[in-house]
Wavefront OBJ file of the C-alpha trace (Angstrom):
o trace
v 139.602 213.806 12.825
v 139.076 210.110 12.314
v 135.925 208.402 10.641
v 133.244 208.123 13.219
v 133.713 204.421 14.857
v 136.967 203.667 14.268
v 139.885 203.945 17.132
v 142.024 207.291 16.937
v 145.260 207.088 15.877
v 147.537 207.499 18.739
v 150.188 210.111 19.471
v 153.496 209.631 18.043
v 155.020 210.255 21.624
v 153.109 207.800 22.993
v 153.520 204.954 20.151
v 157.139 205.551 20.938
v 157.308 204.191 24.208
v 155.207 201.737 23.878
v 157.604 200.332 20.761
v 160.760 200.886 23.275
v 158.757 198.883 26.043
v 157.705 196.197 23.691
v 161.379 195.492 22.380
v 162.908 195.255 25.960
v 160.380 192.823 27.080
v 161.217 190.902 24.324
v 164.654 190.990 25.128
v 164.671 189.957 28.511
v 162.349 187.035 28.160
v 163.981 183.312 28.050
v 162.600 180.870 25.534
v 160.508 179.020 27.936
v 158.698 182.570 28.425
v 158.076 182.570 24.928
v 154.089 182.169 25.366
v 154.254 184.263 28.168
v 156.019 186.824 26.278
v 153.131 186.394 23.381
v 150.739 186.622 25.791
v 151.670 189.385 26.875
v 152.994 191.698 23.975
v 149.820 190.011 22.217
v 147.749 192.046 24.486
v 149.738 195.324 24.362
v 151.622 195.063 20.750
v 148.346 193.406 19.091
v 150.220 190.202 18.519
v 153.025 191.459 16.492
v 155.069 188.589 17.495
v 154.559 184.797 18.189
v 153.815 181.916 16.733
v 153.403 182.695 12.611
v 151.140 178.957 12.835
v 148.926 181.066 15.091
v 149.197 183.880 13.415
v 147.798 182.296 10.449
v 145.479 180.616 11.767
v 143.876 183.380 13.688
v 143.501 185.514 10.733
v 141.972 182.997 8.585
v 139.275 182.335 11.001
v 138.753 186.003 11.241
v 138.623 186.102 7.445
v 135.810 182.919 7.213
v 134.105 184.945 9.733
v 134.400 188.363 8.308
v 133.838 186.676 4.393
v 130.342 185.012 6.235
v 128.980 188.178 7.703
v 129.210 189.792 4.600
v 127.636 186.411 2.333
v 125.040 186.546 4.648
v 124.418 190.440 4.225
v 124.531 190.432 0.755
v 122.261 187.540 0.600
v 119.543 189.577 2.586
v 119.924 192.459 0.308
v 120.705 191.162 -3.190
v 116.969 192.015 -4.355
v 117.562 195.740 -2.641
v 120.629 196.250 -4.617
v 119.517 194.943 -8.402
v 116.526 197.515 -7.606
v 119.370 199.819 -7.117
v 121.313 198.925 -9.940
v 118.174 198.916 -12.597
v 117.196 202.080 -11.239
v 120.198 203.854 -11.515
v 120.706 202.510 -14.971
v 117.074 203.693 -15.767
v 118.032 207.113 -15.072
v 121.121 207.282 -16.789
v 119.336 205.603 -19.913
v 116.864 208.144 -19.642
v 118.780 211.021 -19.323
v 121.283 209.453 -22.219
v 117.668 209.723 -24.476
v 116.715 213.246 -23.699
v 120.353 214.912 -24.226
v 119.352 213.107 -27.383
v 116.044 214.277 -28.249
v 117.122 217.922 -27.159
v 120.054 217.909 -29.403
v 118.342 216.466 -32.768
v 114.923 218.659 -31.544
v 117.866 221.807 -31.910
v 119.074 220.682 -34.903
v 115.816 219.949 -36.676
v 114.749 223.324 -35.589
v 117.920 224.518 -37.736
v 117.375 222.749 -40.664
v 114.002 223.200 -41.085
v 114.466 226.780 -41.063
v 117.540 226.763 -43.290
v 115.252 224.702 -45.984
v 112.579 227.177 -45.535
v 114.938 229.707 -46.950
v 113.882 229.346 -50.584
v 110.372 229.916 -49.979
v 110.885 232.758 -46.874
v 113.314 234.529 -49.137
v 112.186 237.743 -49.872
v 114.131 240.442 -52.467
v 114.731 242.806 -49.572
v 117.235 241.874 -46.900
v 116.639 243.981 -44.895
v 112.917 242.555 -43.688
v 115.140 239.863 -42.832
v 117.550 241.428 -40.567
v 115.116 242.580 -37.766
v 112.174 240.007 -36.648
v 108.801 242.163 -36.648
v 106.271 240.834 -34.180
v 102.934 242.511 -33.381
v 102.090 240.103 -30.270
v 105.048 239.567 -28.559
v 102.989 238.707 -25.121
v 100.871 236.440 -26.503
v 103.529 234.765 -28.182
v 105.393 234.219 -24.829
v 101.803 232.737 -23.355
v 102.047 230.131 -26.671
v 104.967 229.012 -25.879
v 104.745 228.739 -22.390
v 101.257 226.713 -22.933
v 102.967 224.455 -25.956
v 105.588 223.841 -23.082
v 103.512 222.426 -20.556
v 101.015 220.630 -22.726
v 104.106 218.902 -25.071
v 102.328 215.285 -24.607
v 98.497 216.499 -25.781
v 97.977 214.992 -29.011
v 98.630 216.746 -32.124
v 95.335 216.858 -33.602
v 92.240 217.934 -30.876
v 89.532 215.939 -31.063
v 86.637 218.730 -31.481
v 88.005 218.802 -34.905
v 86.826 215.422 -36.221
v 83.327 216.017 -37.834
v 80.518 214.133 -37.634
v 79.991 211.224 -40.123
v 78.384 212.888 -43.182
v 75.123 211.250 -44.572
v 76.236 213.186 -47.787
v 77.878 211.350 -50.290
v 79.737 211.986 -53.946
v 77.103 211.163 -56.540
v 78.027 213.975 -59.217
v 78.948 211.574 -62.007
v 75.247 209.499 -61.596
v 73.924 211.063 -64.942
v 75.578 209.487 -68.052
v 73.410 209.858 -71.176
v 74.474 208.627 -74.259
v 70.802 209.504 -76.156
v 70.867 212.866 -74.563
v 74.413 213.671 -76.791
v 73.240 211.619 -80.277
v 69.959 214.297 -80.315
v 73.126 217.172 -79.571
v 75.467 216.478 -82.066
v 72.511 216.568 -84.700
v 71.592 219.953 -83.432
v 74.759 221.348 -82.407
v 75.220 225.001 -82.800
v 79.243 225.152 -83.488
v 82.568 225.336 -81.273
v 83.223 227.345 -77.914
v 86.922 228.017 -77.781
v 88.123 228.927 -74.418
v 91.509 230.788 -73.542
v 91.687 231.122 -69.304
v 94.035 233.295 -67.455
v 95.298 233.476 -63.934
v 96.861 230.542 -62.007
v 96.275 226.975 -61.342
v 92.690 227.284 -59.685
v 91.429 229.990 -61.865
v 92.100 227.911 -64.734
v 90.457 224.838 -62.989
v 87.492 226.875 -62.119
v 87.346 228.209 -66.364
v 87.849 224.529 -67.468
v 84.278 223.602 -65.937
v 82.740 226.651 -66.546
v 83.078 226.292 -69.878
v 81.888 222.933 -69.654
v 78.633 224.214 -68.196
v 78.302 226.443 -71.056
v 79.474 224.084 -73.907
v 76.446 222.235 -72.473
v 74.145 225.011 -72.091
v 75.009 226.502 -75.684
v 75.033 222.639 -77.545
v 78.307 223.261 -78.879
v 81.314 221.341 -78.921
v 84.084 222.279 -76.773
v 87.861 222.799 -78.260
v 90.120 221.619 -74.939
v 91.089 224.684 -72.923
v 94.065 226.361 -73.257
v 96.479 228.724 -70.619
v 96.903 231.623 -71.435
v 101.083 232.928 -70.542
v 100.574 235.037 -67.801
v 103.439 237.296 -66.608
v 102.681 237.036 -63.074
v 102.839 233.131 -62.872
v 105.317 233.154 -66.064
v 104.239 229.564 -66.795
v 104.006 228.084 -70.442
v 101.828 224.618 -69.016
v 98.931 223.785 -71.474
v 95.876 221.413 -70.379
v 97.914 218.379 -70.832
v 100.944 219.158 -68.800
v 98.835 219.231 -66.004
v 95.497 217.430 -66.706
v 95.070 213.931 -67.889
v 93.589 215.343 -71.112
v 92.749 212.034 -73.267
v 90.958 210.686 -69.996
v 89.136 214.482 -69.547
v 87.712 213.992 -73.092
v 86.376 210.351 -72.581
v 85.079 211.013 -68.738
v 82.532 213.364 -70.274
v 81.548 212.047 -73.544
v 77.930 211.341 -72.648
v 77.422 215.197 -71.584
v 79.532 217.590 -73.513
v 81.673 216.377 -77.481
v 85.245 217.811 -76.891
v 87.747 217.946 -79.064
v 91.357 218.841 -78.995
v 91.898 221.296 -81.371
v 89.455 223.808 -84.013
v 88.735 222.225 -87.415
v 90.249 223.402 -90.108
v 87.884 225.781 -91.988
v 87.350 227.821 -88.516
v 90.625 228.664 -87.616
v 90.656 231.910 -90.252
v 88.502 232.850 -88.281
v 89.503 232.370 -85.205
v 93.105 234.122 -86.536
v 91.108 237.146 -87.879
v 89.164 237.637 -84.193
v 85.999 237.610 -85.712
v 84.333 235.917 -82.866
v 86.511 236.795 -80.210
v 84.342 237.609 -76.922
v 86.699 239.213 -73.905
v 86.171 239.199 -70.355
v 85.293 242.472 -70.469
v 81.912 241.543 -72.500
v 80.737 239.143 -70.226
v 80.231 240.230 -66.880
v 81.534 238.619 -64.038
v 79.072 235.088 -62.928
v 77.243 235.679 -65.781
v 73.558 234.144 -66.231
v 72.616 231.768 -69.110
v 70.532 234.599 -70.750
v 73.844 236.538 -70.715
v 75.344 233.882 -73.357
v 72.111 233.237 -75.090
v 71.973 237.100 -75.232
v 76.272 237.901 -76.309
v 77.684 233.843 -76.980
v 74.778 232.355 -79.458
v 74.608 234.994 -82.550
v 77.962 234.774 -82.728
v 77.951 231.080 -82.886
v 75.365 230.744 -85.242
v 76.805 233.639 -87.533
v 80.623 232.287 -87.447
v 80.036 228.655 -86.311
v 82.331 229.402 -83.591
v 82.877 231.677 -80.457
v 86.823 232.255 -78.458
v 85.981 233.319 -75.107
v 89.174 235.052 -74.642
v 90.734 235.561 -71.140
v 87.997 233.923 -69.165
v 87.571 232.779 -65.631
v 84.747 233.699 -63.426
v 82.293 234.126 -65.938
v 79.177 231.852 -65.088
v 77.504 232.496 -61.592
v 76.259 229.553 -60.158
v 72.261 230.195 -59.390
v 69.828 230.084 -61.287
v 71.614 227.093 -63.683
v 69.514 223.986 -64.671
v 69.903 221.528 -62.225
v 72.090 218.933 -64.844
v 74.553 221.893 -65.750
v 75.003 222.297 -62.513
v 75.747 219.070 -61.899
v 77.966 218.456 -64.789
v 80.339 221.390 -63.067
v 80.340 218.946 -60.364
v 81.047 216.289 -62.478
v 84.133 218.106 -64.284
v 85.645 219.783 -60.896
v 85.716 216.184 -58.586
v 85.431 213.831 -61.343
v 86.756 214.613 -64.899
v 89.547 216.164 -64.051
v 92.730 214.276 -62.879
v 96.201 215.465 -62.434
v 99.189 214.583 -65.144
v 100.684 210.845 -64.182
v 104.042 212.918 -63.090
v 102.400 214.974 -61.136
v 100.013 212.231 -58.954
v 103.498 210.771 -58.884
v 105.181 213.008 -57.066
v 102.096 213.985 -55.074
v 102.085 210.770 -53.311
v 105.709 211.299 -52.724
v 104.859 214.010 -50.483
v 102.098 212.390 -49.078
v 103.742 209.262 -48.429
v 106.936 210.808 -46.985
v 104.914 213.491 -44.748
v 103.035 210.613 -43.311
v 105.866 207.950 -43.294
v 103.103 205.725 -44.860
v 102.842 203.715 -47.969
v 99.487 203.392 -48.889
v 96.701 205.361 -49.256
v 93.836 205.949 -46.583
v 90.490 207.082 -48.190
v 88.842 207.654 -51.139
v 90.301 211.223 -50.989
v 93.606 210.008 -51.786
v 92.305 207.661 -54.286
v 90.565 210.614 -56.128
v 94.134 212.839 -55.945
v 96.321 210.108 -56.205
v 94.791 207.651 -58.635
v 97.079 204.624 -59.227
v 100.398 206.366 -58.070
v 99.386 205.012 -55.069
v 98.722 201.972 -53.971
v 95.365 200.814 -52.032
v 95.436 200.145 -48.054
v 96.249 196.786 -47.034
v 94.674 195.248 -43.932
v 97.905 193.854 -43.374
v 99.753 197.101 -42.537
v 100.361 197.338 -38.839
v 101.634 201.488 -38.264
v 99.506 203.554 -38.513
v 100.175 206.844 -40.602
v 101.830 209.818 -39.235
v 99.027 212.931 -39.001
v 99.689 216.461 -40.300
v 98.194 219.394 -41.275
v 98.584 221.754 -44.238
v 98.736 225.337 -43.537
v 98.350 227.943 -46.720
v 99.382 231.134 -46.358
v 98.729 233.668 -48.418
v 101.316 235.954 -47.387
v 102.891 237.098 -50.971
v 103.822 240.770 -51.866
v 101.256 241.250 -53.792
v 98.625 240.343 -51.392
v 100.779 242.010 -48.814
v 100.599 245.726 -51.071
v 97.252 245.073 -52.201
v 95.699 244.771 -49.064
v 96.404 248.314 -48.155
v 96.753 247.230 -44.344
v 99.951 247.869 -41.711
v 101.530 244.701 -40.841
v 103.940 246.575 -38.380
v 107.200 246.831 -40.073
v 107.066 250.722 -40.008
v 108.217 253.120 -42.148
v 110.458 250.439 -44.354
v 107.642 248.419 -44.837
v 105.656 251.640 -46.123
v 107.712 252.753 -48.066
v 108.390 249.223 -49.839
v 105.059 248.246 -50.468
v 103.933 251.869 -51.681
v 106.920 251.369 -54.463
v 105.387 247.687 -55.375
v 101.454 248.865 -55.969
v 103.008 251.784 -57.842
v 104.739 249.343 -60.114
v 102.175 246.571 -59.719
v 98.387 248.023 -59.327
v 98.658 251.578 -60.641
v 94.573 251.237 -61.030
v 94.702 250.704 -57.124
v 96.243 254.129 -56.962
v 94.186 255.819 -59.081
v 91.045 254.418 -57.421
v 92.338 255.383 -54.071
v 92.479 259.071 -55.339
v 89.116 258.941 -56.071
v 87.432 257.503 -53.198
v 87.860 258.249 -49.787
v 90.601 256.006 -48.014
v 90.167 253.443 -45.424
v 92.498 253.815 -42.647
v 94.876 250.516 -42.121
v 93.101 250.640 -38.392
v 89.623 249.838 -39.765
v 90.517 247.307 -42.302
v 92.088 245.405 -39.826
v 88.837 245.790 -37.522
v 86.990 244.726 -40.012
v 88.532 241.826 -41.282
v 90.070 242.987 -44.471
v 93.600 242.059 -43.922
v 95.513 239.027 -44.726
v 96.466 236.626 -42.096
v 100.565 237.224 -40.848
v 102.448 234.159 -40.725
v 102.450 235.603 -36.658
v 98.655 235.315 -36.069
v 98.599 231.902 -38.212
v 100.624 230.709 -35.175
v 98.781 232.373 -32.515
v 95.615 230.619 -34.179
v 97.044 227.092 -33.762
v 98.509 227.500 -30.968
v 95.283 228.589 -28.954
v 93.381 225.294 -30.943
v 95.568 223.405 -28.855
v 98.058 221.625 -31.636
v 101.130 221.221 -29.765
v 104.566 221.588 -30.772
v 105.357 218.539 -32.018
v 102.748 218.639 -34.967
v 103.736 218.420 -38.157
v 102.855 220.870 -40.974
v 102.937 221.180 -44.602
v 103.354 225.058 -45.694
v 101.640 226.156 -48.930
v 102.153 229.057 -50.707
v 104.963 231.214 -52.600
v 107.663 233.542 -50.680
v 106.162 234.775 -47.961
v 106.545 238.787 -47.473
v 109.058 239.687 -45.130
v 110.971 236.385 -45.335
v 112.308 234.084 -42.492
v 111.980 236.802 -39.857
v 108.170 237.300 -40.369
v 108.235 233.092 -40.434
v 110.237 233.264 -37.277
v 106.921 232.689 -34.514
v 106.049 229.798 -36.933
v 109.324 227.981 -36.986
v 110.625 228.784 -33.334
v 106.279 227.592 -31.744
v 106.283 224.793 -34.763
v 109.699 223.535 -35.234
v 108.054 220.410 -37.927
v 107.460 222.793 -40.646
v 107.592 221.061 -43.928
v 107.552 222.116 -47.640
v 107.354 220.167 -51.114
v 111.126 221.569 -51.168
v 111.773 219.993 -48.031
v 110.502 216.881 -48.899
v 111.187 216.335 -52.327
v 115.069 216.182 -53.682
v 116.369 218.598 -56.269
v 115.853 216.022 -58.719
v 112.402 214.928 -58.033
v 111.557 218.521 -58.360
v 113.475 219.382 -61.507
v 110.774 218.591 -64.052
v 108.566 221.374 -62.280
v 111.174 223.483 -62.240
v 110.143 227.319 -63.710
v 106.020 225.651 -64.188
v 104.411 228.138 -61.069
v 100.806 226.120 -61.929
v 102.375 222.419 -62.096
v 104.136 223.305 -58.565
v 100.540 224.212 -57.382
v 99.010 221.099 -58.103
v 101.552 219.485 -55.793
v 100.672 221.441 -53.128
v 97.120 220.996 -53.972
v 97.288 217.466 -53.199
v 99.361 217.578 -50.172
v 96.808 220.298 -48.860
v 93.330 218.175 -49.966
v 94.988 214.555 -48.122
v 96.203 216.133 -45.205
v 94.222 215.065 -41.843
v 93.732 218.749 -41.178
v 93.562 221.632 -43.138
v 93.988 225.252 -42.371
v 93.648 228.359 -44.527
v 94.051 231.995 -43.615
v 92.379 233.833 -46.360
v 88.822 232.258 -47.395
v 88.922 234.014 -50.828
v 92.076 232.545 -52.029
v 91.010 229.969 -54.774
v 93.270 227.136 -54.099
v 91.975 227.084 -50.371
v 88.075 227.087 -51.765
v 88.943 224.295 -54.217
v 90.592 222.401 -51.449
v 87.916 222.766 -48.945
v 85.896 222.100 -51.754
v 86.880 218.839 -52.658
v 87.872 217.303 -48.799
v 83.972 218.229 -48.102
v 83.054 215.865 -51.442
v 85.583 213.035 -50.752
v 86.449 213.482 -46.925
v 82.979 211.925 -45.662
v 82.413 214.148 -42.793
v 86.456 213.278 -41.949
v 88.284 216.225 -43.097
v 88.166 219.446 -41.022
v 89.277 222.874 -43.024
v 89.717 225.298 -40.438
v 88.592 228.773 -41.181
v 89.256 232.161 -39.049
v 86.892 234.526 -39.306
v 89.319 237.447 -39.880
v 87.107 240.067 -38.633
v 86.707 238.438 -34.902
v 90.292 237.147 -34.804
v 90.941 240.915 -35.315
v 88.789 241.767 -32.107
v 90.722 239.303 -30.315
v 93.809 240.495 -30.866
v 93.264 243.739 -30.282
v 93.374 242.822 -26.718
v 96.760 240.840 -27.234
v 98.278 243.273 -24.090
v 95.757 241.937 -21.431
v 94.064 238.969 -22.816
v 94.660 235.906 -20.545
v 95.631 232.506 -22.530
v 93.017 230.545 -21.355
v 90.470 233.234 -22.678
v 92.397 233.629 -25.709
v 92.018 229.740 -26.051
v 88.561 229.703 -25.512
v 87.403 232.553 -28.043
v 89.568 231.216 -30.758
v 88.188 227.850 -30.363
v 84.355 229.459 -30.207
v 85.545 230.718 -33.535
v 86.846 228.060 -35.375
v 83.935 225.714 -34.218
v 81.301 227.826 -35.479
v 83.801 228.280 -38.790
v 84.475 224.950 -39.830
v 80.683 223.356 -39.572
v 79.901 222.210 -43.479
v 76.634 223.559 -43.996
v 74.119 222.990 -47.067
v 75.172 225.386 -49.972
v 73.628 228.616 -49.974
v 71.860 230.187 -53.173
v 74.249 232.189 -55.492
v 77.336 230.485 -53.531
v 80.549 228.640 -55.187
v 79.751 224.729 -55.786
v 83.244 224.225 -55.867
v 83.957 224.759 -52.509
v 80.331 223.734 -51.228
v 79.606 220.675 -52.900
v 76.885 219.621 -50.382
v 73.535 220.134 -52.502
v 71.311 218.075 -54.266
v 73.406 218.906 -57.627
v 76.744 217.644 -56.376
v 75.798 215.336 -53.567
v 73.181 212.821 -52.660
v 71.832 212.344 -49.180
v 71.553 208.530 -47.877
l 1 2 3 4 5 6 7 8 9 10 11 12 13 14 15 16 17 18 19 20 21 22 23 24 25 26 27 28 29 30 31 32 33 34 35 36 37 38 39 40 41 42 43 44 45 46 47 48 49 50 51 52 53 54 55 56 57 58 59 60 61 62 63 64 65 66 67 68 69 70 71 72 73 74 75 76 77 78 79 80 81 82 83 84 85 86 87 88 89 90 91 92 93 94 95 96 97 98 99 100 101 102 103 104 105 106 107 108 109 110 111 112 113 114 115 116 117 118 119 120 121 122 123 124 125 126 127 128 129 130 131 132 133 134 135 136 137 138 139 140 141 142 143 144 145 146 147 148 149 150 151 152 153 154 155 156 157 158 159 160 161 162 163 164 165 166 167 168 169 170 171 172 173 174 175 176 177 178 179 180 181 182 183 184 185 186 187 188 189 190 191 192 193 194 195 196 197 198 199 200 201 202 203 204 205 206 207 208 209 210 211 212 213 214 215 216 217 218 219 220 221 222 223 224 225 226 227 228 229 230 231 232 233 234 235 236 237 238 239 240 241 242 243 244 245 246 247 248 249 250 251 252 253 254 255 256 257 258 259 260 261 262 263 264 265 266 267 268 269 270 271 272 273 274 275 276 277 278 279 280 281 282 283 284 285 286 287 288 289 290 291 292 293 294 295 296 297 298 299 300 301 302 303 304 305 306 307 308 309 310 311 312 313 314 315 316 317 318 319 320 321 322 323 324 325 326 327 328 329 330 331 332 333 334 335 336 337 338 339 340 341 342 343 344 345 346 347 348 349 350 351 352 353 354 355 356 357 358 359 360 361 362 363 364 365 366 367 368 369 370 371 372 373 374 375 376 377 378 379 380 381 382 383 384 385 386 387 388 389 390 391 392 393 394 395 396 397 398 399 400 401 402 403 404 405 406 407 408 409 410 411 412 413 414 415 416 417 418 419 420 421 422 423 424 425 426 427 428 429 430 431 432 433 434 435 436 437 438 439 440 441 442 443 444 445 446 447 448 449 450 451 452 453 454 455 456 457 458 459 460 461 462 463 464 465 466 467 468 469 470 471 472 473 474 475 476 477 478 479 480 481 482 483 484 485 486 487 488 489 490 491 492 493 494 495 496 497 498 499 500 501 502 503 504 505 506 507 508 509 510 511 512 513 514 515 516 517 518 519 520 521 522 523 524 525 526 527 528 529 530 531 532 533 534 535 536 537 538 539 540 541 542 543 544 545 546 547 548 549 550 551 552 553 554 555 556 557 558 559 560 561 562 563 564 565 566 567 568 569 570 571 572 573 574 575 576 577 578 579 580 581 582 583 584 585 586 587 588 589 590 591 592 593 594 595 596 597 598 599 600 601 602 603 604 605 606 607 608 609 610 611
């Protein structure tokens, strides 16, 4: 059929004929009939013939008149079509822009797993080979909500805490008389030997402070003891300023770098060697007045060998306990290499130059440089995440993380190898079923729940995070939820090169202090297992320096667990709104209480002043 409108084609019998009649007109026609004959065959041949003047002529008039219709048409709807144009260009542009977001959104996805390998990696391969997941529905519900709610911003607002009236004031008590009348009456040397990790030894370093000052002795510079769990050789000034530690607190406490002389026969024949195992864990001052000070005054020295948690924080005389303050957020100061490469992280995390509080000045020191007025970005937000998700927190725990018989099996061979006192305690006591623990809060955070957890807080997919912490049991397939729901998962591996990381290479505590500092600057910070040292040191010091500014977000383990437990009907939005409830009531910074850690409460009288 022909377009609608237009004339039909005519039959070819028909056209025939009329060709046939058309030529024998023509033919009998005379010259003189010539106009007749156009006349005619004009108005049954459509002017085939004639006149080619005429011709001409006709069909340039009908061209001026066809060529004006359509000027005039177009000049009515010229604005109609550029709309037209720009829209349709729009749309392509548009589309052009998410083909490319969704392609380098896949690919970052990708990498970022394939650069978590190093710290997912776990011995066993097989953990790897099949993802274990405990929530699988509420998992779905996450990422359905992170779908839908992919333009919320990435931090929520109940977060931000009220401005503090609180403020750092733990280095207001230099006394230069007070350490003349000392030194006159001083009562020997305190060596100090501390074990365990990074933030153990931070913890010993100020502790022994307290009881340098506390004893009126002078105080040999702390050294590490080689541990064969963190299998890391640092001493004091590998990771500490240690010439700046000395002068910081010359008005409170006389330190010295190394024993004189004429002591160290004894110290080589363990004369005055006291152990951990002598002083009980948070000792009291009478405890070292008691076990530390006859020693002293017999030998003219003491070695506290192994030692850690060995001063308890209540009852202390108000300026000891302020000179722990003093050490912990003052005195101490990371290496220049390692502030160095700290603000690499931070300044490549945030895509920012400069740094942003006094926080970052007290991390970051001169490494560096101060906020400028004239900067006109603002710094890219992200929160640090530390899990504490290791093996040996994993077999310790004694809990079922739902990887079945495998995982029984391989964590039963690790305590055996690992805590054999565990074992022999457990056939002792009566055991606690893995049911109950979990009910009662006694089990370490999966990377799963983690996820759940900021998910139901509302930070959407396109938040960045820095990940803490060493391998992570069960490798990339227990990290899976994490790096599928939160695809910007970065690491001080990620974001430092090979080289920039080589001098830390095989030093466990020096790699710690980076992720110290990109934990303490971040805008947010989240831990999953309150006890963990490096999380109450962190907390710790973004309460002193944050000014009310820096949320730590804390789960109360025991009613996440009664949340979860109701993973199979629990709707999202009430999942949202209890794990918010939680958090809200977790992260308020309350005054200290009596007996509790000033290193991760700072807010009291001893640490902070109120304005």
């Amino acid at each position: 059929m022909g377009k609608q409108g237009s004339p039909r084609s005519p039959r070819p019998e028909t056209r025939d004929k009329e060709e046939k009649t058309g030529r024998r007109s023509l033919d009998s026609l005379t010259g003189n009939d010539l106009l007749t004959g156009r006349r005619i065959f004009g108005s049954e041949a459509s002017k085939a013939q004639g006149s080619k003047h005429d011709q001409s002529c006709g069909s340039i008039n009908k061209f001026n008149y066809s060529w004006k219709q359509q000027h005039s048409w177009l000049r009515r709807n010229f604005k109609s079509i550029l709309v037209m144009i720009s829209v349709t260009g729009l749309i392509f542009f548009m589309d052009s822009i998410m083909v490319t977001i969704f392609h380098s959104d896949r690919s970052s996805v990708v990498q970022s797993i394939s650069r978590l390998t190093n710290l997912t990696d776990h011995k066993n391969g097989a953990q790897d080979a099949t993802p274990v997941q405990m929530y699988s529905r509420l998992l779905n519900l996450a990422s359905s909500s992170l779908a839908k709610n992919i333009f919320k911003p990435d931090t929520p607002n109940f977060l931000e805490e009220r401005s503090s009236k609180w403020k750092p004031c733990a280095d207001n008590n230099k006394n230069a008389v007070a350490l003349e009348r000392s030194i006159e009456t001083n009562n020997g040397y305190i060596m100090v030997s501390a074990n365990g990790g990074l933030n153990q030894q931070r913890v010993a370093i100020c502790n022994a402070v307290a009881v340098a000052a506390l004893l009126n002795v002078t105080l040999v510079l702390p050294r590490f003891l080689y541990s064969n769990v963190w299998k890391d050789p640092s001493q004091f000034g590998d990771i500490y300023q240690d010439e700046r530690f000395i002068e910081y607190l010359k008005d409170d406490v006389h330190i010295v770098k190394d024993l004189p002389q004429h002591l160290k026969a004894i110290d080589n024949k363990n004369l005055s060697l006291v152990t951990d195992t002598e002083l009980i864990k948070e000792a009291k001052p009478d405890d070292y007045i008691k076990n530390v000070l006859p020693l002293l005054k017999k030998y003219g020295m003491v070695h506290l060998f192994g030692y850690g948690n060995r001063l308890g924080f209540d009852p202390l005389p108000f300026d000891v306990q302020r000179l722990r303050c003093k050490c912990n957020f003052h005195a101490l100061k990371f290496a220049p290499k390692i502030q160095k490469a700290g603000s690499l992280l931070v300044k490549r995390i945030r895509r920012y130059e400069t740094s942003r509080s006094k926080l970052d000045e007290a991390l970051l020191g001169e490494s560096m440089a101060k906020y400028s007025a004239k900067e006109d970005q603002e710094p890219l937000k992200y929160l640090a995440l530390h899990l504490r998700f290791e093996e040996d927190m994993v077999a310790y725990s004694l809990c079922d993380f739902g990887g079945g018989e495998t995982e029984r099996k391989e964590l039963q061979a690790y305590r055996e190898e690992h805590f054999p006192l565990l074992l022999q305690r457990l056939k002792e006591s009566k055991s606690v079923s893995p049911e109950v623990l979990r009910k009662t809060g006694r089990c370490p955070l999966t990377p799963e729940e983690a996820t759940l957890v900021l998910a139901g807080l509302g930070f959407n997919r396109g938040t960045y995070i820095y990940l803490a912490g060493s391998q992570i049991y069960g490798g990339s397939s227990r990290m899976l939820p994490l790096t599928t729901l939160y695809p910007n998962l970065v690491t001080k591996e990620t974001l430092l090169t090979p080289q920039e990381l080589a001098p830390f290479k095989n030093f466990s505590s020096q790699l710690a202090a980076l992720d110290f500092i990109a934990c303490a600057a971040s805008d947010v910070f989240a831990m999953t297992d309150s006890g963990s040292q490096l999380s109450s040191l962190v907390s710790g010091f973004r309460t002193y320096y944050g000014n009310g500014h820096a949320p730590t977000l804390r789960p109360n383990k025991k009613r996440l667990a009664a949340i979860l437990s109701e993973s199979e009907t629990i709707n999202w939005k009430t999942f949202e709104s209890r794990v918010r409830k939680m958090i809200e009531e977790g992260h308020k910074v309350r005054l200290r209480p009596y007996g509790r850690s000033i290193y991760r409460q700072p807010k009291c009288p001893e640490c902070m002043c109120k304005f």
